[in-house]
C-alpha positions as CSV (number, residue, x, y, z in Angstrom):
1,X,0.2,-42.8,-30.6
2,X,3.4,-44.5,-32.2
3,X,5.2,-43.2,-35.3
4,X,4.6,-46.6,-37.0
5,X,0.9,-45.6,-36.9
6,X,1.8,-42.2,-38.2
7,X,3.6,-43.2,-41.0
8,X,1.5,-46.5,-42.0
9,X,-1.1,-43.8,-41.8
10,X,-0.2,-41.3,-44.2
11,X,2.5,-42.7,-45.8
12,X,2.2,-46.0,-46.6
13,X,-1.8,-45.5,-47.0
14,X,-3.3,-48.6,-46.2
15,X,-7.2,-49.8,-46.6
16,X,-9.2,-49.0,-44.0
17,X,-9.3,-53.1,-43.2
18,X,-4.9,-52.8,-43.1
19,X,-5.9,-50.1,-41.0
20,X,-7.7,-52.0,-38.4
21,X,-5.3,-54.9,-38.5
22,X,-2.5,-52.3,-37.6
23,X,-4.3,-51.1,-34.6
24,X,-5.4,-54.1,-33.1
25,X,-2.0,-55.2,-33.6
26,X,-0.7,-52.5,-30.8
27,X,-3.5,-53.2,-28.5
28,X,-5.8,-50.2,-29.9
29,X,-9.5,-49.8,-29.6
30,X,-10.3,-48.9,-33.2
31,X,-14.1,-47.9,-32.0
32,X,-12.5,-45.0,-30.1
33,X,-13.2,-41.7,-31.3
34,X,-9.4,-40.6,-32.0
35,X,-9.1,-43.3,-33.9
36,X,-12.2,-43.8,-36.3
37,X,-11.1,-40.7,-36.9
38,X,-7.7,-41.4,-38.5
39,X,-8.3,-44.4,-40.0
40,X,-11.8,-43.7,-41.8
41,X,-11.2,-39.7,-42.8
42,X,-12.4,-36.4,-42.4
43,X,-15.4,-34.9,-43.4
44,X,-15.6,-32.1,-45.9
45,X,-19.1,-30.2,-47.0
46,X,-18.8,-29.8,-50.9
47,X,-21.7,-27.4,-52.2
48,X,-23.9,-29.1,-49.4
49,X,-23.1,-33.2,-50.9
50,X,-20.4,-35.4,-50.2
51,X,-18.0,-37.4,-52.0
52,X,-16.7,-40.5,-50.7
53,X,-13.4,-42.4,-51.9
54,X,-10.8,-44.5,-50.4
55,X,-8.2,-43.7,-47.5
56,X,-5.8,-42.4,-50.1
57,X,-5.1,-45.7,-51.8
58,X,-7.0,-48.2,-53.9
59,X,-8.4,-51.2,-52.7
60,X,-11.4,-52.6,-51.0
61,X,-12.9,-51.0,-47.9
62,X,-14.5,-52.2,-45.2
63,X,-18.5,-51.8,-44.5
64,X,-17.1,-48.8,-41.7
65,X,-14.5,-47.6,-44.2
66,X,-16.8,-46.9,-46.8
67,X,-19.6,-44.9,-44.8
68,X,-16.9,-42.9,-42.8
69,X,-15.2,-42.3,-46.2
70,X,-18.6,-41.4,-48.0
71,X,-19.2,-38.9,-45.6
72,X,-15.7,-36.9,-46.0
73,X,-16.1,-36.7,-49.4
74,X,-12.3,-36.2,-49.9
75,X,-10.9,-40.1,-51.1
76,X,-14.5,-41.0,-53.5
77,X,-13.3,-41.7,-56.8
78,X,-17.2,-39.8,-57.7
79,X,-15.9,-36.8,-56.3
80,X,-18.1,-33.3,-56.8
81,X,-17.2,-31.2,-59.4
82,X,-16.8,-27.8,-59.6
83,X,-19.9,-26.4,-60.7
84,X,-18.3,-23.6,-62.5
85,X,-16.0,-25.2,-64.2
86,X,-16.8,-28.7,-63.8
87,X,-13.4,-29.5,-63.1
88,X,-12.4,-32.3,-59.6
89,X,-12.5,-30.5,-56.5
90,X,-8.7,-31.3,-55.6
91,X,-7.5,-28.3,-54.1
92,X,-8.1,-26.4,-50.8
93,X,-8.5,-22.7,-50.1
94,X,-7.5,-21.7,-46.5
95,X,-8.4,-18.1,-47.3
96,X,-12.0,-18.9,-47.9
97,X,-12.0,-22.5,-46.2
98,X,-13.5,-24.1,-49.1
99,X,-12.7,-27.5,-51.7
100,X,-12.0,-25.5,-55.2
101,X,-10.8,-26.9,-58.7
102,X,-7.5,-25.8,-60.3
103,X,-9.2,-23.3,-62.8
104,X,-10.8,-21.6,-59.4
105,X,-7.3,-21.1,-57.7
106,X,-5.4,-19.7,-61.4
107,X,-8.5,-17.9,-63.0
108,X,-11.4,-18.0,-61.0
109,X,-12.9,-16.6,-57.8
110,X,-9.9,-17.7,-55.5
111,X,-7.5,-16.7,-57.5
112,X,-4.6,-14.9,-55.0
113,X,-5.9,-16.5,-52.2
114,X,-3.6,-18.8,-50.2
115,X,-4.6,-22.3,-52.0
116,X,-2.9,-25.7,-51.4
117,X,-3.6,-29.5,-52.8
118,X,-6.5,-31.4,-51.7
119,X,-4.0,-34.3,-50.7
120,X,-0.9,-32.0,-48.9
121,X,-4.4,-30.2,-47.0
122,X,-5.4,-33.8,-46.1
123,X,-1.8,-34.8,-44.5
124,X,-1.5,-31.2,-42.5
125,X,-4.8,-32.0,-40.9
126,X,-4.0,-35.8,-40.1
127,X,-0.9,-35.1,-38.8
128,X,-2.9,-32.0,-36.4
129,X,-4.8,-34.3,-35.3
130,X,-2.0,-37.2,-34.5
131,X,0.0,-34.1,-32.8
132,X,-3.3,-33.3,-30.8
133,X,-4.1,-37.0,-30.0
134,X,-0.7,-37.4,-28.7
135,X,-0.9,-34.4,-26.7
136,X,-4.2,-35.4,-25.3
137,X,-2.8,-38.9,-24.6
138,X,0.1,-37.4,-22.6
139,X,-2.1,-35.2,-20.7
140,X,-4.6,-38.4,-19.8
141,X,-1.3,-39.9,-18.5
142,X,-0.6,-37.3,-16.5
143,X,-4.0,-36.8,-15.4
144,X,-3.9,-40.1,-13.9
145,X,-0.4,-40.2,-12.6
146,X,-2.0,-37.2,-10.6
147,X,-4.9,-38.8,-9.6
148,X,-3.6,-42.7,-8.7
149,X,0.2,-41.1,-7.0
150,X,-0.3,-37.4,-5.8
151,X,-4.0,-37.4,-4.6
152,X,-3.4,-40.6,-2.9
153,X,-0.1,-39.4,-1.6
154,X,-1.9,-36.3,-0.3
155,X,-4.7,-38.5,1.1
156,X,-1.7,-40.1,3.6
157,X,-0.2,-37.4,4.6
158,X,-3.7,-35.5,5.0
159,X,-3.9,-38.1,7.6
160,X,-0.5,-37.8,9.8
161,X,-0.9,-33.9,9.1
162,X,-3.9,-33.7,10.8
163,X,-3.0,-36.2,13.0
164,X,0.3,-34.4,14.5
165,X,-1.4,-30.7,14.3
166,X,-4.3,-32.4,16.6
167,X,-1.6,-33.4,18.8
168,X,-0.2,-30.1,18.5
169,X,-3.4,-28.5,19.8
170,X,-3.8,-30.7,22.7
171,X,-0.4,-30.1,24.0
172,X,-0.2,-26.9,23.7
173,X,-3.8,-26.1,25.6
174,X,-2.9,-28.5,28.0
175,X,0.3,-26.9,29.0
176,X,-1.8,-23.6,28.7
177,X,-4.5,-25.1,31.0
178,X,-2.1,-26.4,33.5
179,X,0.0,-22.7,33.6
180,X,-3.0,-21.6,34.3
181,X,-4.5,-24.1,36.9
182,X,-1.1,-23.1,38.3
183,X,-1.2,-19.4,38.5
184,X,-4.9,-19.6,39.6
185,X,-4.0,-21.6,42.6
186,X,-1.5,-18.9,43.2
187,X,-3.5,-16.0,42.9
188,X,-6.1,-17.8,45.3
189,X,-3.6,-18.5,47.7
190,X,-2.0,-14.7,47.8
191,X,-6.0,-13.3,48.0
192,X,-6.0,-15.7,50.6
193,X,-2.7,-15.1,52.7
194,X,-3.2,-11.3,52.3
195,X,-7.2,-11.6,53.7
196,X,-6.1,-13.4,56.7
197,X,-3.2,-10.5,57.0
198,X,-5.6,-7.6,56.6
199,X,-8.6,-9.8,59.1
200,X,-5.7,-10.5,61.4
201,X,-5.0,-6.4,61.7
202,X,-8.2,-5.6,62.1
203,X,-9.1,-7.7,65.2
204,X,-5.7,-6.2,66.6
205,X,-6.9,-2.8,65.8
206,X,-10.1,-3.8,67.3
207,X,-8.8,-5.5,70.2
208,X,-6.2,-2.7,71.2
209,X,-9.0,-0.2,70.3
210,X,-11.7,-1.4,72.3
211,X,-9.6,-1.9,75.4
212,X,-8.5,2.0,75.0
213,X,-11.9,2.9,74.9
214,X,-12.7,1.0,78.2
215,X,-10.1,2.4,79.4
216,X,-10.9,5.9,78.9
217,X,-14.7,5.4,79.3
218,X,-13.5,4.1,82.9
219,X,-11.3,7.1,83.5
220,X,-13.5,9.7,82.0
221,X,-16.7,8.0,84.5
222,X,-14.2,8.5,87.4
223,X,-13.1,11.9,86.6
224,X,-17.5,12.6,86.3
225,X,-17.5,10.8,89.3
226,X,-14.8,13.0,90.9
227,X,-16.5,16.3,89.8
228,X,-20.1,15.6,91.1
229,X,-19.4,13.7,94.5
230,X,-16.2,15.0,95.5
231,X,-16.5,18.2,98.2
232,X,-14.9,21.3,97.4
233,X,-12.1,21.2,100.0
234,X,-11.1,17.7,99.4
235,X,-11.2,18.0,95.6
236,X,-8.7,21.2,95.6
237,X,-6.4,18.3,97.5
238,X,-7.0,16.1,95.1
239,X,-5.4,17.8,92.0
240,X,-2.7,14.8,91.8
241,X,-4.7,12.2,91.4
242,X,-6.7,14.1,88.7
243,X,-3.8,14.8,87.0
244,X,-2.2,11.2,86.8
245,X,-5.8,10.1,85.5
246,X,-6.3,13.2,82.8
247,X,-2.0,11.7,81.9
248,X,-3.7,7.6,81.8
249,X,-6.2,9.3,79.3
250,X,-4.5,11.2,77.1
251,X,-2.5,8.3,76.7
252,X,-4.8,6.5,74.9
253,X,-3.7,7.4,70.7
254,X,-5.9,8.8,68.1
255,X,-6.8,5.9,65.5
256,X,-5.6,6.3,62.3
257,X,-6.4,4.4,59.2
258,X,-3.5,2.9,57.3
259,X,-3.1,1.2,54.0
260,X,-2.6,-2.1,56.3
261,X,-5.9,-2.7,56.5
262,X,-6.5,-2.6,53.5
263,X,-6.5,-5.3,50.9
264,X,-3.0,-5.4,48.6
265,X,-4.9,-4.9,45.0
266,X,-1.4,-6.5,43.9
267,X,-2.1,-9.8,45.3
268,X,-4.3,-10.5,42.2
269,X,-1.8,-9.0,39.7
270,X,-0.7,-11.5,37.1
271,X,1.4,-11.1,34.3
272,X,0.4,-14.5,32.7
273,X,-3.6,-13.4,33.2
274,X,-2.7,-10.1,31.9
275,X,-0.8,-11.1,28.9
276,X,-3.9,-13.8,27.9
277,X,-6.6,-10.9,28.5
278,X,-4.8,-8.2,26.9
279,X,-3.8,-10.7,23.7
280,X,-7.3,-12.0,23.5
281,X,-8.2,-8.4,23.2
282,X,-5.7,-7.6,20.9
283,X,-6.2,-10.4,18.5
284,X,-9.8,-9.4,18.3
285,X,-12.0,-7.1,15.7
286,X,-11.4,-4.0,17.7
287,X,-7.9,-3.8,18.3
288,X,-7.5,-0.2,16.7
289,X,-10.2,0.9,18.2
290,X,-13.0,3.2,17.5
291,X,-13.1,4.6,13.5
292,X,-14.1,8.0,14.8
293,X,-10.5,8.4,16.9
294,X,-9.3,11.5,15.9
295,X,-7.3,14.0,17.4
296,X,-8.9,17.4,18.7
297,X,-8.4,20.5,16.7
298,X,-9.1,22.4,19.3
299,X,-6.0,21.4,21.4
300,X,-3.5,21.0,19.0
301,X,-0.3,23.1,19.9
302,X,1.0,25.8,17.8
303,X,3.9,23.9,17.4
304,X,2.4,20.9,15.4
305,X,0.3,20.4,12.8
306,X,-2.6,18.2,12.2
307,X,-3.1,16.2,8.7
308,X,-7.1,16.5,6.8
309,X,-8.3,13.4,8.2
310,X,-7.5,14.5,11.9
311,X,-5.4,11.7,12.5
312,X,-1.5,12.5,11.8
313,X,0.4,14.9,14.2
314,X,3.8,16.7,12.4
315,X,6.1,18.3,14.1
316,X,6.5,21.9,12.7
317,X,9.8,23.8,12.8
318,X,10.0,27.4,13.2
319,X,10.2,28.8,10.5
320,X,6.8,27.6,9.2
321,X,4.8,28.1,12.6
322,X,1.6,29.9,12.6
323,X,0.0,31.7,15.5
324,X,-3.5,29.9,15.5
325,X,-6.3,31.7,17.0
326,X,-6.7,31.4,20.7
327,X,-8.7,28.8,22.5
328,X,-8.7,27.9,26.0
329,X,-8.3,23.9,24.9
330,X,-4.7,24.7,23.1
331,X,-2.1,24.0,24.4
332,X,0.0,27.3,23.9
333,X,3.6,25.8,24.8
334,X,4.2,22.0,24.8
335,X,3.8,20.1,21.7
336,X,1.0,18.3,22.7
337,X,-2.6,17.7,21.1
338,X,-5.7,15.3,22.8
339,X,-7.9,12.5,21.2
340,X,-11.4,13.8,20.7
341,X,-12.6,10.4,22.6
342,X,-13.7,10.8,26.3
343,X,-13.7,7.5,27.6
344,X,-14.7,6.3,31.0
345,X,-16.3,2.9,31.1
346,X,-15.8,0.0,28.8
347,X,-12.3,-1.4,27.0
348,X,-10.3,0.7,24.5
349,X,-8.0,0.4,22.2
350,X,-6.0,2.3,19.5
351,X,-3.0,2.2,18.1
352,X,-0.4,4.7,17.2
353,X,2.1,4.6,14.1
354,X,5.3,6.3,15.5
355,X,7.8,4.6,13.0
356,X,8.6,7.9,11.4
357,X,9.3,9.8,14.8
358,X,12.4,9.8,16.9
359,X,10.7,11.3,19.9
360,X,6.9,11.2,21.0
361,X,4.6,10.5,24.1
362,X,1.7,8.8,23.9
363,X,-1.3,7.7,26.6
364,X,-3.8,9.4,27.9
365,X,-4.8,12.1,30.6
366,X,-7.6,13.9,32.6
367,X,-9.7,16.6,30.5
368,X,-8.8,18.9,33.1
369,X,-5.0,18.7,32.2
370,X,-3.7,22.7,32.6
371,X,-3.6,23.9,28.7
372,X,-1.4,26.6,29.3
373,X,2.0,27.9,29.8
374,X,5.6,26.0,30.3
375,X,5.3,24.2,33.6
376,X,5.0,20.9,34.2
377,X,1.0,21.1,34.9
378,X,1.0,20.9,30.6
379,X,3.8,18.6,30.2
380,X,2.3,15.2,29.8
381,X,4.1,12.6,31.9
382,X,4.8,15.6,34.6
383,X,1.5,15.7,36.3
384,X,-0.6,13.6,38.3
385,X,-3.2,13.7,35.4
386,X,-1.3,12.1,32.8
387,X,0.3,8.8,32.1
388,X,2.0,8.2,28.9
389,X,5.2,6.3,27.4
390,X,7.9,8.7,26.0
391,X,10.7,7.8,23.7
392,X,13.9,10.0,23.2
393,X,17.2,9.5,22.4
394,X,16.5,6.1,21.9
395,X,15.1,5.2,25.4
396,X,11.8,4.3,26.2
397,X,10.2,4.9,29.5
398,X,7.0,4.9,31.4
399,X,6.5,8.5,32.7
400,X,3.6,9.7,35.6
401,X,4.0,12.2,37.4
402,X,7.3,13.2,37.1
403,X,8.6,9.9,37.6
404,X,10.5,7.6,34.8
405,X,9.8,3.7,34.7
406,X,12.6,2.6,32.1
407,X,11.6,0.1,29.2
408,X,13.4,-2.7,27.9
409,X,12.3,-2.8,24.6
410,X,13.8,-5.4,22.4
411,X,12.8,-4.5,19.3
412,X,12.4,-0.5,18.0
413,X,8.4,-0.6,17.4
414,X,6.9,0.4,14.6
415,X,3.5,1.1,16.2
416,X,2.2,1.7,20.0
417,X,-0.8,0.2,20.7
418,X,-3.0,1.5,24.0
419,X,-5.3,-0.5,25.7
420,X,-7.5,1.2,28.5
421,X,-9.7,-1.5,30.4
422,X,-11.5,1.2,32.9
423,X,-13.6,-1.8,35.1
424,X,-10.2,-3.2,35.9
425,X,-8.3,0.2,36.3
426,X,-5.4,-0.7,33.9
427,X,-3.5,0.8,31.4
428,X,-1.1,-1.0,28.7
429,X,1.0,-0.5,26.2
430,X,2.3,-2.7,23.2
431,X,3.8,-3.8,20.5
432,X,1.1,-4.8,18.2
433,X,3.1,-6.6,15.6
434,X,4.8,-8.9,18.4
435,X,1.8,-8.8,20.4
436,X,4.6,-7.9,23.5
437,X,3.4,-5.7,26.4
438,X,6.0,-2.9,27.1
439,X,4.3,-1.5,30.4
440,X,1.3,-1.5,32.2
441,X,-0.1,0.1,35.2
442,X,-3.2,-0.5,37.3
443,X,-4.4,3.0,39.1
444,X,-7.5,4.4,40.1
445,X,-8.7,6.8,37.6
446,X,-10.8,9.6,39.0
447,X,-12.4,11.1,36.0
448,X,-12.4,10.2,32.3
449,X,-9.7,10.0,30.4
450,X,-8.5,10.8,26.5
451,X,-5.7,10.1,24.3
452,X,-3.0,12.2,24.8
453,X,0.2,12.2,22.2
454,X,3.0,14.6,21.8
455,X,5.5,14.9,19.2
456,X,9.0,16.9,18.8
457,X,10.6,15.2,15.5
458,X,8.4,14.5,12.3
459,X,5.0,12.8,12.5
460,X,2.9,10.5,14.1
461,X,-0.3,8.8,12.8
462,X,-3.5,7.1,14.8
463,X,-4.3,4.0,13.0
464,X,-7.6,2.6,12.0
């Protein structure tokens, strides 16, 4: 709303026909609400009646005018009197929100309270209301800025959005489906090459094998032969000829079963197949694992010690080492302690957070791992019934029976993550913020297995 209305409003105090004229004149709907408001009154309850009036000025008023005005009871020129001291009702009391006389606000029942003339009370409100209707008016503008530019604006680029991340999707499987179209006609090919290999060795091992035991079969009938039919005088001269057959048949080599006839189980190893499987894994709702992971009390070295929820391993130095009672699950020496989770069918995951630690193991090991003593039947990595990934002195290796596999890790990791896929035989460790395998290794596992960790420098936690 303009400032001419404002002013011609309160100022100038025109008839509520001057009014109209004045609106219409800058293209405004009188019949709206906002503005029968402004340019008929406002409505004020006087003992329960009304007084009616003009819009602060003399003059005729229009049919609209005069009901509007009749109703606020603020402009009549009958106005209500005050009915205890039959006084006009031109003043306002804001403490009481009520129309009083003069004699009310100096001697009567308002008198202290916060009081202020009918007419200054009339322009306070008016211009309220303008402020309001102004404010309201802006907001309406912006309202439909929003909806006619922004939305529509969003409602476009919605469209190419959607339109390029589509594109994005179908690229990006594609090139995913034809890797792996790639590495499957790979894989097919090796399992194939490597069949023919291994059916190729065993019809030379059955060839050369079944010509050696004609061969002996024949010598060994001849020598029969020689024994029953052969007399006594001519068989004592025939010693050389026995001999040179008994020489033909111990020629003939024991068999012996190689790995060559064998299929190569790495002729279906994949990294790209491993990496999907193990990330689909990963990425799902049981990536860390079982919620009832803990770590064994029982075989928790007396070099470490374990947290109330059975799932943080510190490192303890001497000075505050206890001598816990004996058991023959502790390990008595090496800082190790074992998951209480036997696992041997199935997937598995957990994961470890070793951000605090400067030196751990973690992976997993037979039940029947030696407890006892210094050796290297305790020390997990050292044996043939462990397998775990160490870090010291800021190198990370893979570590199985004695031997080291060095890591190149990129990043230091904040967590390990173990995943244990027992139909398949594998083992893997990673990184599970990257999602990046460090190691894994494929072996036969012979009995089940649990969680092994060791720790020499603070503390290490299993995650849930």
């Amino acid at each position: 709303m303009s400032k001419e209305l404002v002013t011609c409003e309160l100022i100038c105090s025109p008839t509520s026909s001057e009014q109209g004229e004045t609106l219409k004149s800058k293209g405004m709907d009188c019949e709206q609400p906002i503005f029968s408001v402004l340019s008929g009154g406002v409505k004020m309850e006087v003992g329960g009646k009304s007084c009616d009036g003009g819009g602060g000025g003399g003059g005729a008023a229009s049919p609209a005018a005069t009901i509007s005005d009749t109703e606020s009871g603020i402009f009549s020129g009958e106005c209500e009197l005050c009915v205890e001291h039959e006084s006009e009702l031109d003043w306002f009391c804001a403490t009481e929100q009520k129309l009083i006389c003069s004699h009310c606000a100096i001697v009567g029942s308002c008198h202290g309270h916060t009081v202020t003339p009918l007419a200054t009370r009339v322009t306070t409100v008016r211009n309220q209301l303008v402020d309001v209707c102004e404010k309201m008016q802006l907001k309406a503008l912006r309202l439909e800025r929003f909806i006619d530019q922004t939305l529509t604006t969003k409602e476009q680029k919605l469209q190419a959005a959607a339109s390029r991340a589509r594109e994005t999707v179908l690229a990006q499987v594609s090139a995913a489906r034809e890797a792996l179209e790639e590495e499957e006609q790979r894989l097919l090919e090796e399992v194939h090459r490597e069949e023919e290999r291994v059916e190729q060795c065993l019809l030379t091992q059955r060839a050369h094998w079944s010509q050696a035991l004609a061969s002996l079969s024949q010598t060994r009938s001849r020598l029969v032969h020689t024994l029953t039919h052969t007399p006594d005088a001519q068989l004592v001269t025939s010693v050389q000829d026995i001999a040179e057959r008994v020489e033909e048949a111990e020629g003939v080599g024991e068999p012996c079963d190689t790995e060559q006839l064998n299929l190569n189980p790495g002729c279906s190893d994949s990294k790209l197949l491993r990496g999907l499987w193990a990330t689909a894994v990963l990425l799902g709702p049981n990536a860390y694992g079982s919620p009832y992971l803990k770590f064994d009390e029982r075989t928790l070295s007396p070099l470490l010690s374990l947290s109330d929820d059975f799932c943080t391993l510190t490192f303890l130095y001497k000075k505050v080492r206890k001598s816990p009672p004996y058991d023959p699950a502790r390990f008595d020496c090496w800082p190790n302690a074992l998951g209480s989770l036997s696992m041997s069918s199935g997937t598995h995951s957990w994961v470890v957070d070793v951000g605090q630690s400067g030196a751990f193991k973690v992976g997993v090991c037979y039940a029947s791992l030696e407890r006892k003593g210094s050796g290297n039947e305790a020390r997990l990595g050292y044996n043939t019934q462990s397998w775990v990934l160490s870090h010291y002195d800021r190198d990370y290796s893979f570590v199985h029976a004695g031997k080291k596999v060095p890591l190149q890790v990129v990043r230091t990791p904040k967590k390990i993550g173990l995943l244990l896929d027992w139909p398949s035989q594998t083992l893997l460790f990673y990184e599970p913020d990257s999602g990046a395998v460090l190691y894994s290794v494929t072996q036969h596992f012979s009995a089940p297995l649990l969680p092994a960790c060791a720790v020499t420098d603070r503390s290490i936690t299993i995650l849930h």
